[in-house]
Z-matrix of the N, CA and C atoms (Angstrom, degrees):
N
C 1 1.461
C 2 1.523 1 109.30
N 3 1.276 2 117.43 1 123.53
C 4 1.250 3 119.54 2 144.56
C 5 1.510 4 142.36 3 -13.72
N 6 1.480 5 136.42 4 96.39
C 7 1.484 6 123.30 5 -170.37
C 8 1.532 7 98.76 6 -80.09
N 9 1.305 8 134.58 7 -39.57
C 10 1.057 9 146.66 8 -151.51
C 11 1.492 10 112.99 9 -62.82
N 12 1.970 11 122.63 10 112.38
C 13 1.318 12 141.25 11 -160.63
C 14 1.501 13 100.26 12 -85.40
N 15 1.303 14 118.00 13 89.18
C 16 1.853 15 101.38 14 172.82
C 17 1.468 16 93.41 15 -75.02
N 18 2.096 17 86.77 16 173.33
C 19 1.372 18 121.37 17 -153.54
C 20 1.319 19 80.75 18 -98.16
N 21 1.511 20 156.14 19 112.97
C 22 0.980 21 156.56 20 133.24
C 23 1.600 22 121.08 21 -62.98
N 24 1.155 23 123.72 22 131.02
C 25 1.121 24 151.15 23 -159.55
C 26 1.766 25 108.42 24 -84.49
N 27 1.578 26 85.42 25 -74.64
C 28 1.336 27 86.01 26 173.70
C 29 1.905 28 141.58 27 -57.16
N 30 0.936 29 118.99 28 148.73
C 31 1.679 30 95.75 29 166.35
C 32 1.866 31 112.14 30 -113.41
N 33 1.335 32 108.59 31 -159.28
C 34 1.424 33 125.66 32 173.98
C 35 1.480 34 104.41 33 -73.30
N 36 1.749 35 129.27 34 127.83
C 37 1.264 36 111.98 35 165.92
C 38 1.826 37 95.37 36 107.13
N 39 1.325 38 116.19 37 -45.92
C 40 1.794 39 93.21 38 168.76
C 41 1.090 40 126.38 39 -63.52
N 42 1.540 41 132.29 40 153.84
C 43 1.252 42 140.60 41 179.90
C 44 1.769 43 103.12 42 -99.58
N 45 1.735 44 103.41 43 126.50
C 46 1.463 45 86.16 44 -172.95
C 47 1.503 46 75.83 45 -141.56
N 48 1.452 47 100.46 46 167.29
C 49 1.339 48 134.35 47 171.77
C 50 1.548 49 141.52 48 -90.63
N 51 1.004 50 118.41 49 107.06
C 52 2.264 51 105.57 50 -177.56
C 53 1.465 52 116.67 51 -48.35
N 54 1.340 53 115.98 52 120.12
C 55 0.953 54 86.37 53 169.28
C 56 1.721 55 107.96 54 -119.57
N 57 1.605 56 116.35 55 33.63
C 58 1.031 57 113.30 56 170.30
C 59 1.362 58 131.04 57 -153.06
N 60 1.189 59 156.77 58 -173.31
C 61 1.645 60 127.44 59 159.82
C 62 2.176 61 113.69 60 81.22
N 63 1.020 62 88.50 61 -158.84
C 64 2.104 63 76.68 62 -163.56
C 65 1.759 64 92.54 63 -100.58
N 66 0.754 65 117.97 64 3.28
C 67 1.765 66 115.77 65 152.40
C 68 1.292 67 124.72 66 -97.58
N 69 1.415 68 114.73 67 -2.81
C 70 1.786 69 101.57 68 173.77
C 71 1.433 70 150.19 69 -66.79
N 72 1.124 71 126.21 70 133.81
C 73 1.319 72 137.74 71 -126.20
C 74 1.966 73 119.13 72 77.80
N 75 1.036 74 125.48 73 -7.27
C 76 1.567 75 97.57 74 177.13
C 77 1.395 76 98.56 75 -109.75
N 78 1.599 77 89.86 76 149.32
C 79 1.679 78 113.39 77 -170.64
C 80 1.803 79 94.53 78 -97.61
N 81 1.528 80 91.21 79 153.61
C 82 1.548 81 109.02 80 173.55
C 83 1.507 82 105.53 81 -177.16
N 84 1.583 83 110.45 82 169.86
C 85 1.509 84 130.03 83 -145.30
C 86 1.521 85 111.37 84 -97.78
N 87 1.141 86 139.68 85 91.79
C 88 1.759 87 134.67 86 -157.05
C 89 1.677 88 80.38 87 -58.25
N 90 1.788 89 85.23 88 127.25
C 91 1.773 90 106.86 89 144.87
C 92 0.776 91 146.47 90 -70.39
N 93 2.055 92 119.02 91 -41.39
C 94 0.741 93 153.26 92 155.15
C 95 1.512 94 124.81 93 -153.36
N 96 1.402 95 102.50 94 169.56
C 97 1.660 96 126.13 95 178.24
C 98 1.335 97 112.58 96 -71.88
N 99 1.005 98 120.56 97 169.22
C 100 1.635 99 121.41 98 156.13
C 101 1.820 100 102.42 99 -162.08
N 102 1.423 101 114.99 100 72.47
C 103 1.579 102 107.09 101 176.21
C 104 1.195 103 124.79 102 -44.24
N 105 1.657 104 110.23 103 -43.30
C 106 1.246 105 115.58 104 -171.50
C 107 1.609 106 120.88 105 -63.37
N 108 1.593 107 105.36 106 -31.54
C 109 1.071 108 97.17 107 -171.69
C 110 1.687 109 111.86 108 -105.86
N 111 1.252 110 118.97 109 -6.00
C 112 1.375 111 152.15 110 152.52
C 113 1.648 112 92.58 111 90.05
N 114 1.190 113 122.55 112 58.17
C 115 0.980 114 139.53 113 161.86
C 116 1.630 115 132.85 114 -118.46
N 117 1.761 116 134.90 115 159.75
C 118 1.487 117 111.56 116 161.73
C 119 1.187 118 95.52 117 -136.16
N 120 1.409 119 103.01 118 -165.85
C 121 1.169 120 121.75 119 -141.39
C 122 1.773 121 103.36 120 -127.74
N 123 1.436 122 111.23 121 79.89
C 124 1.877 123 103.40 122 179.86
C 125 0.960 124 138.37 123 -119.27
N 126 1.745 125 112.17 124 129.38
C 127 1.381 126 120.04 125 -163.56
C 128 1.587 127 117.49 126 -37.81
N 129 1.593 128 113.89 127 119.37
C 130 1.970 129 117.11 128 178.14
C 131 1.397 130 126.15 129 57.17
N 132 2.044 131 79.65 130 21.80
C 133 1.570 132 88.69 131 150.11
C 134 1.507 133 132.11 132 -109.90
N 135 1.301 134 131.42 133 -175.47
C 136 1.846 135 117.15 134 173.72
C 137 1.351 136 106.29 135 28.64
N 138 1.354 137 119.85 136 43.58
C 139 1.933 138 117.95 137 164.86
C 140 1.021 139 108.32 138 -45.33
N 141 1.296 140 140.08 139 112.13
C 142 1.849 141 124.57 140 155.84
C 143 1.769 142 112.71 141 -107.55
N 144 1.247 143 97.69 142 140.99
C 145 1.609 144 98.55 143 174.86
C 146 1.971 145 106.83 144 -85.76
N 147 1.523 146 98.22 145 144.72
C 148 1.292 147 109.26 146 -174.34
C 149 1.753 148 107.82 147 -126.48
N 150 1.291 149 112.15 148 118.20
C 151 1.331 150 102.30 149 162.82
C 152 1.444 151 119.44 150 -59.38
N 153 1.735 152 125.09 151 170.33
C 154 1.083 153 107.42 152 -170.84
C 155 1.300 154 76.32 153 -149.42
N 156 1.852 155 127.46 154 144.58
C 157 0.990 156 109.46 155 -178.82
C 158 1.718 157 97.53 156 -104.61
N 159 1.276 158 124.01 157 175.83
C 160 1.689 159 145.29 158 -154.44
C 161 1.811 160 86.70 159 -51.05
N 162 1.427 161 108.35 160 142.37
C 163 1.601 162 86.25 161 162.88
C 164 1.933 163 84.44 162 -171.92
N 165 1.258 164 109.58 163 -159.46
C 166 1.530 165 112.35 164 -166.39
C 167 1.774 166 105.10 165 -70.09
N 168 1.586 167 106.97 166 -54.99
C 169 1.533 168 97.66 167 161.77
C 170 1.235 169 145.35 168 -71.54
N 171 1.472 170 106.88 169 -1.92
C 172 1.729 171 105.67 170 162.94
C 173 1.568 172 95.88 171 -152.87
N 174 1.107 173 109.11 172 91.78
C 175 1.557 174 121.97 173 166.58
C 176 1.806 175 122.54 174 -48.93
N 177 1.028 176 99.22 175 -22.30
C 178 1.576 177 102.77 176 179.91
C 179 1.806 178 104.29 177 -89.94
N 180 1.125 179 96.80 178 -15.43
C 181 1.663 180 98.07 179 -152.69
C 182 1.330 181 122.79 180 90.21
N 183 1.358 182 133.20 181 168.90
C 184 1.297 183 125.89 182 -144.75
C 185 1.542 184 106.50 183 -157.35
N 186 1.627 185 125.07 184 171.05
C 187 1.210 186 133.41 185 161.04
C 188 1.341 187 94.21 186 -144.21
N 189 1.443 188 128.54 187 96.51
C 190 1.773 189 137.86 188 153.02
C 191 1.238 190 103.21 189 -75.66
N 192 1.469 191 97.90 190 166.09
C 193 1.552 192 122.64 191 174.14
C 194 1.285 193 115.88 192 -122.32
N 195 0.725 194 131.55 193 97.48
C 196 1.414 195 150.11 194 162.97
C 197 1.995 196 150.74 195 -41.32
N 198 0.906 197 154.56 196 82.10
C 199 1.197 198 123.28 197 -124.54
C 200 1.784 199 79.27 198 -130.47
N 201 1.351 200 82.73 199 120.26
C 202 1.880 201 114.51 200 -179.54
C 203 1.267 202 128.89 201 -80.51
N 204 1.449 203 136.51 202 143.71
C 205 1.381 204 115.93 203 172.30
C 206 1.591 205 111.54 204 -72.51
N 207 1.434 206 87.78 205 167.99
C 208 1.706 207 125.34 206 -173.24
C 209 1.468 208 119.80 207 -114.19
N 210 1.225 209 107.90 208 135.19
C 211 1.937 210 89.86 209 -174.68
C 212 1.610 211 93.93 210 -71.20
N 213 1.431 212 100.31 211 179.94
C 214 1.452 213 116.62 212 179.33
C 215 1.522 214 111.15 213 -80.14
N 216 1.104 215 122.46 214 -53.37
C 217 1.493 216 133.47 215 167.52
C 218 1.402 217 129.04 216 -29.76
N 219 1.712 218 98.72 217 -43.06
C 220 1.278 219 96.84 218 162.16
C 221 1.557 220 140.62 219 -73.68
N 222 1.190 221 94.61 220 -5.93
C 223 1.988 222 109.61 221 -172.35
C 224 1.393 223 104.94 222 -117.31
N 225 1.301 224 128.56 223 127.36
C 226 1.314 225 145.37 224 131.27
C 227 1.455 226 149.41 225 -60.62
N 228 0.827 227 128.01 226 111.46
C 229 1.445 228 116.48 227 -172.31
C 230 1.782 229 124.65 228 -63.06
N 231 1.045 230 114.03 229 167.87
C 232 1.675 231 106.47 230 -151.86
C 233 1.684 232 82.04 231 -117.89
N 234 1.528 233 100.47 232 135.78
C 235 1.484 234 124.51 233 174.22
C 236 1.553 235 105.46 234 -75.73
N 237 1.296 236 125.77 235 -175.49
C 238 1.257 237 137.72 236 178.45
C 239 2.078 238 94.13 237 -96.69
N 240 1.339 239 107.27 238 15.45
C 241 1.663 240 109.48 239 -174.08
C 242 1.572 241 95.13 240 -126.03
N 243 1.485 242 126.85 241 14.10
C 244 1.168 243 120.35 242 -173.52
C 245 1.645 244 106.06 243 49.29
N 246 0.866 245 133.53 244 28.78
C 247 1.460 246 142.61 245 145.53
C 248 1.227 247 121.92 246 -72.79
N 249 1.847 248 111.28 247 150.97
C 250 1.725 249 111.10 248 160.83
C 251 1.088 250 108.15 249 -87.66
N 252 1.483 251 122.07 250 146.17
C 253 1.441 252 133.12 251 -179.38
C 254 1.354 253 121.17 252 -142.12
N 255 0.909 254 126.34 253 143.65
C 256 1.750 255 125.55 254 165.63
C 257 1.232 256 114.80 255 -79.96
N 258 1.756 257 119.37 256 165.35
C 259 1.230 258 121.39 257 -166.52
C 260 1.494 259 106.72 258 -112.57
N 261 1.121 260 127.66 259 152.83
C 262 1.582 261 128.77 260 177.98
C 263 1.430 262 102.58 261 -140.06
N 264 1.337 263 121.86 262 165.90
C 265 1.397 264 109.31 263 157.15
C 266 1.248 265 122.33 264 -148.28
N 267 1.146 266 124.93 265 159.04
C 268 1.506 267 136.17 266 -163.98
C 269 1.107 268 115.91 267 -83.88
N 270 1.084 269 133.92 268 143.10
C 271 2.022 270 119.00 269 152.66
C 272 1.802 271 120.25 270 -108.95
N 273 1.350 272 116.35 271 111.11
C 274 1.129 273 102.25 272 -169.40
C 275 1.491 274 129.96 273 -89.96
N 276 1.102 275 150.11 274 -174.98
C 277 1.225 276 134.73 275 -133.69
C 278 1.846 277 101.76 276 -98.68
N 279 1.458 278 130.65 277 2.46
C 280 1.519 279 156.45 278 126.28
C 281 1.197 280 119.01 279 -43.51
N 282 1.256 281 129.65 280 -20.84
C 283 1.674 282 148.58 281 -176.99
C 284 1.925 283 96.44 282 71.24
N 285 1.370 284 99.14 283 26.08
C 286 1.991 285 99.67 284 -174.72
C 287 1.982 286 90.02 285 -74.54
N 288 0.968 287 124.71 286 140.81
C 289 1.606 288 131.08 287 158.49
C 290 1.238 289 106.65 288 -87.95
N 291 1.414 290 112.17 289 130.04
C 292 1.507 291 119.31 290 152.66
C 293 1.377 292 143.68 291 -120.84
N 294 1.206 293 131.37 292 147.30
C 295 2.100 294 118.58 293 -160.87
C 296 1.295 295 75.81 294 -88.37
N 297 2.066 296 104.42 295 130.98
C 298 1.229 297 119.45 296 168.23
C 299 1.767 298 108.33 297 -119.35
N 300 1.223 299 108.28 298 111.45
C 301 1.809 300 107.32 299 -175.14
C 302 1.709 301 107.30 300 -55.13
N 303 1.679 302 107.20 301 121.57
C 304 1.702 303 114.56 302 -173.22
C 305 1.526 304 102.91 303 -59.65
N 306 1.132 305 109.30 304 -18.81
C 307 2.444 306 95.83 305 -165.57
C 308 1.537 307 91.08 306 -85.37
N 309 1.322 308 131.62 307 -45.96
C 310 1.488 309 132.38 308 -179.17
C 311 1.388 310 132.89 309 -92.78
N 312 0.824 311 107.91 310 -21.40
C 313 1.893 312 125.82 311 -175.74
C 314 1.479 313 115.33 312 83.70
N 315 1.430 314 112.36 313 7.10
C 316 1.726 315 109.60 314 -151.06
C 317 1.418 316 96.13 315 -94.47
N 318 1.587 317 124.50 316 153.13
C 319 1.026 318 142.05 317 -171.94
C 320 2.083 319 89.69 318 -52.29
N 321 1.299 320 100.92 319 170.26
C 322 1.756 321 104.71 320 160.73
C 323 1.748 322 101.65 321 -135.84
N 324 1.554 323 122.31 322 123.44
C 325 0.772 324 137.79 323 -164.68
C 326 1.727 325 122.73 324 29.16
């Protein structure tokens, strides 16, 4: 395994977009991070079905669906233009940092 913490861009709560792989084009909401593995985590994306074998919460046994991480590379974050965009950030004259979307310049949340 990898020790190495990437700098992830994104956080929990942006809406980003595929832009590669057998989901590309649909947008959804990061769940979560994963630095370590430099991956996230997005809602009704990479669904995989999982057998489950018999156990206290599904006594019969089961087929769940699952929703898997995603590398980072593949997702973009969504502009206020429904565009993919990259993130940059500003420093303002407070030394406060802010994520500024690269296609528009506009603050992101």
């Amino acid at each position: 395994m990898n020790t190495r913490v990437y700098k992830i861009r994104l956080q929990k709560g942006d809406t980003v977009i595929v832009r590669s792989g057998k989901d590309k084009g649909k947008t959804g909401v990061i769940l979560a991070t994963h630095p370590k593995e430099n991956k996230v985590t997005v809602e009704g994306i990479n669904v995989v079905k999982k057998h489950v074998k018999p156990n206290r919460q599904h006594p019969q046994g089961n087929i769940i669906e699952l929703t898997k991480p995603i590398w980072v590379s593949k997702v973009a974050i969504v502009d206020d233009k429904k565009k993919p965009s990259r993130i940059g950030y500003k420093l303002a004259k407070d030394g406060t940092k802010t994520r500024v979307a690269k296609t528009t310049g506009k603050e992101i949340k």
